[in-house]
C-alpha distance (Angstrom), angle and dihedral (degrees) to the residues before:
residue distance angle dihedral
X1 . . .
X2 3.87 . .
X3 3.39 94.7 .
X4 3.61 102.1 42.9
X5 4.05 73.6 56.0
X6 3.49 98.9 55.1
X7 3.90 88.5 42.0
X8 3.57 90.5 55.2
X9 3.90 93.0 46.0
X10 3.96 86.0 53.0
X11 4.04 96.5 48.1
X12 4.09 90.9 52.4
X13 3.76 92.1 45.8
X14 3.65 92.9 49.0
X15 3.72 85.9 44.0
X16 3.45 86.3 55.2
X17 3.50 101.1 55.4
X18 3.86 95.2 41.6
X19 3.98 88.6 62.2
X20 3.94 87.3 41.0
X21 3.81 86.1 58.5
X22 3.37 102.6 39.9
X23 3.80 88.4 50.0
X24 3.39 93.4 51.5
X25 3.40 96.8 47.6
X26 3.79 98.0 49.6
X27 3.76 77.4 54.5
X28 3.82 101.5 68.3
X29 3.36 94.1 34.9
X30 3.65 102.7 58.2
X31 3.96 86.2 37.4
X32 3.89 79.4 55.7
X33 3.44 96.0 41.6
X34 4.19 92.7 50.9
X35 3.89 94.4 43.7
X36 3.46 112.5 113.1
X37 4.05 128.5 -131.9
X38 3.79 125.4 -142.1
X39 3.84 117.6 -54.4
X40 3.75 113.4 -144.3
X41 3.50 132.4 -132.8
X42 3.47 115.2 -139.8
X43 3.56 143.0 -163.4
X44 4.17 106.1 -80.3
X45 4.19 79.7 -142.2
X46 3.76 127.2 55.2
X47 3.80 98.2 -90.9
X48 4.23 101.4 -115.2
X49 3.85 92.0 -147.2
X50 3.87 85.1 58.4
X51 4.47 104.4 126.2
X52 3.90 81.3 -139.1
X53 3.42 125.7 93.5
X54 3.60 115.6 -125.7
X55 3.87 122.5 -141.4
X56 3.76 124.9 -131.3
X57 4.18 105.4 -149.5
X58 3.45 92.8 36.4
X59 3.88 151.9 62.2
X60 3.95 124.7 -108.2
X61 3.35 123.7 -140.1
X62 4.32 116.3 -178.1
X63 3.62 130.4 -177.7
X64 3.68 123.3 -148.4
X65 4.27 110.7 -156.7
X66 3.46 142.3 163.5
X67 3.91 105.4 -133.8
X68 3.62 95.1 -135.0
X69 3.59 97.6 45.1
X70 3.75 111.2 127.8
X71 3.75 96.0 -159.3
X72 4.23 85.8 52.1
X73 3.93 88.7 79.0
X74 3.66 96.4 70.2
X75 3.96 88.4 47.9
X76 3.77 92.1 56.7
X77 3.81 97.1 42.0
X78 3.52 85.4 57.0
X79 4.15 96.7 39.6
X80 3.69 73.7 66.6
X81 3.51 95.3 59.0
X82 3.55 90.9 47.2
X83 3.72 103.9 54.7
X84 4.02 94.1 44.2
X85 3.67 87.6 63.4
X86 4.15 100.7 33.6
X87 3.87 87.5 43.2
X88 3.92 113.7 168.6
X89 4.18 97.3 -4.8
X90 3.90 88.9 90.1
X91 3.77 149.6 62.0
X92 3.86 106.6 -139.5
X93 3.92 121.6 -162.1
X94 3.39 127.0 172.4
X95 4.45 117.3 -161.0
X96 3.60 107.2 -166.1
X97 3.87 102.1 -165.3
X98 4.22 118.2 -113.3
X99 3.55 112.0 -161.3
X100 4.10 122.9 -147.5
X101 3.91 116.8 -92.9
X102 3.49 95.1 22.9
X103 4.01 132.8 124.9
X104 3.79 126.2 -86.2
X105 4.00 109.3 -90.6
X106 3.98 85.8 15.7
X107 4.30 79.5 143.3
X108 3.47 100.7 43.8
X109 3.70 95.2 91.6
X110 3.83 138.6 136.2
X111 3.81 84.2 -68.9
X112 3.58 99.7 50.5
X113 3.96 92.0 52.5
X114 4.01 90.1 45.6
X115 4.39 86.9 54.1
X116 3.78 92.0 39.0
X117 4.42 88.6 51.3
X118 3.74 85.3 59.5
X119 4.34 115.9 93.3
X120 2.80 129.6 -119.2
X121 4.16 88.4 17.2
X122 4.09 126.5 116.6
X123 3.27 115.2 -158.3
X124 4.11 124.8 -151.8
X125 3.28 144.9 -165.3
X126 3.96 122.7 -125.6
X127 3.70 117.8 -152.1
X128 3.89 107.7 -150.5
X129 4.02 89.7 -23.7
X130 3.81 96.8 -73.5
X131 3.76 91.9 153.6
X132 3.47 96.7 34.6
X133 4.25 80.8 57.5
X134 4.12 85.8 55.8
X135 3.75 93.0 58.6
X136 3.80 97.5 27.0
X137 3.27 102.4 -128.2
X138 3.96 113.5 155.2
X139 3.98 101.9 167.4
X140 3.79 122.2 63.7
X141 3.61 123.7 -115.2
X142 4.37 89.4 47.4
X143 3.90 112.7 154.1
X144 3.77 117.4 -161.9
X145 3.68 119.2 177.1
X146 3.57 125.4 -178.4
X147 4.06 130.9 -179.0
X148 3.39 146.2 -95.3
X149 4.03 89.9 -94.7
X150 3.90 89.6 43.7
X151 4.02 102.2 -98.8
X152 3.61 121.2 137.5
X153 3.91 110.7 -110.9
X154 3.92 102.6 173.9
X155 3.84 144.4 1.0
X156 3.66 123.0 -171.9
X157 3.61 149.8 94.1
X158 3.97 128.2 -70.1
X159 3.47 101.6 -144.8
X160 3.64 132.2 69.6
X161 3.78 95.5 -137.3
X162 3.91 150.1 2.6
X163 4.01 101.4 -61.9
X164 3.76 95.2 -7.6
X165 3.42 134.4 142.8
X166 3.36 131.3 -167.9
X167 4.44 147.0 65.6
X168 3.61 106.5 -20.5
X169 3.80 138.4 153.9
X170 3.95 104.3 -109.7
X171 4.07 93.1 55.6
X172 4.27 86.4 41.2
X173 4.24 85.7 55.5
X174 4.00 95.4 40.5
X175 3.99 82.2 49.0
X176 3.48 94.6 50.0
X177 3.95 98.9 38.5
X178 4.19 84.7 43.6
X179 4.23 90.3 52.2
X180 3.47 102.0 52.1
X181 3.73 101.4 -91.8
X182 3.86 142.2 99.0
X183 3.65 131.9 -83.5
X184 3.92 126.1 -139.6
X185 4.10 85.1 -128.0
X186 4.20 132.0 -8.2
X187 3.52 96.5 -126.0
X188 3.79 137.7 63.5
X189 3.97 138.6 178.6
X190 3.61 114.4 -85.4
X191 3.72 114.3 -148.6
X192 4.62 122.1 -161.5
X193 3.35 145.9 83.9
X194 3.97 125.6 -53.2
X195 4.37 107.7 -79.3
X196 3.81 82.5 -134.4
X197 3.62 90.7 64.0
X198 4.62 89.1 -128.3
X199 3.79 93.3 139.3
X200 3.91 92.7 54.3
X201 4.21 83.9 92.5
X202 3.80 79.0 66.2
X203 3.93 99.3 46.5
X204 3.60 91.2 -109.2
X205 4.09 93.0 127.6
X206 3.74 118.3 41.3
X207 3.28 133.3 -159.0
């Protein structure tokens, strides 16, 4: 009887600790998951140095990414979202970020085929983040759109988290700034990993 006491005692304690631990570790990763990176701050004209062709008639939307970038998915998925519903009225480019020293095609990974699958999106390659430089974008997953005259209209993230998908208010403002109508504010949090690829040593970026 004593021992099935003491066994008892044992199971709810470890029980205890289990949920304590699970808790906690649900904790940190949501409060990782929901921790914004680095806005940028870029140019309020289209940058003329920029590789990428501006259109006249229309609005430009680019994306700056790190290929490897876990968080990145969720900002495609929901690219996709974005140009089924904006269609034609904008100029999508996607610059997946190519470090110095590495291989040929080091960029051109499951990410860059997912962008490139979207219409009416052209994807790019960015040798050591030169463009990303021109709109100063340092964390991956950055949205800058700009107008049909060339005048920047919003800068932010289209997720709502690290690696989540899913209604949030950056893609609702791009959508309403993209269709012709007015957004509660131009700028949005933009959630992934650094452009430069400095939290890798942490397991941030994956290969």
């Amino acid at each position: 009887m004593i021992r099935h006491e003491i066994l008892t005692s044992r199971l709810a304690a470890a029980t205890v600790l289990w949920a304590a631990a699970v808790c906690g570790g649900s904790t940190l990763l949501w409060k990782y998951a929901a921790t914004a990176g680095v806005a940028a701050t870029p140019p309020e004209q289209w940058p003329a140095e920029s590789s990428i062709v501006r259109e006249t008639g229309r609005s430009t939307l680019v994306v700056l990414a790190h290929p490897r970038c876990p968080c990145t998915r969720a900002t495609i998925s929901e690219l996709a979202i974005l140009m089924a519903r904006v269609g034609q009225s904008v100029s999508a480019h996607v610059l997946f970020m190519r470090p110095r020293g590495v291989d040929v095609d080091w960029e051109k990974t499951a990410l860059w085929q997912s962008a490139a699958a979207i219409p009416g999106v052209t994807v790019h390659s960015d040798p050591r983040g030169t463009q990303a430089a021109l709109f100063r974008a340092v964390t991956s997953g950055q949205v800058v759109i700009y107008d049909a005259s060339g005048r920047l209209t919003f800068r932010g993230g289209i997720t709502g988290a690290r690696g989540h998908e899913g209604d949030n208010v950056g893609l609702d403002r791009a959508l309403a700034l993209l269709s012709g109508g007015r957004a509660d504010q131009p700028t949005s949090n933009v959630f992934g990993c650094a452009l430069d690829g400095r939290v890798a040593a942490k397991g941030d970026v994956n290969p």
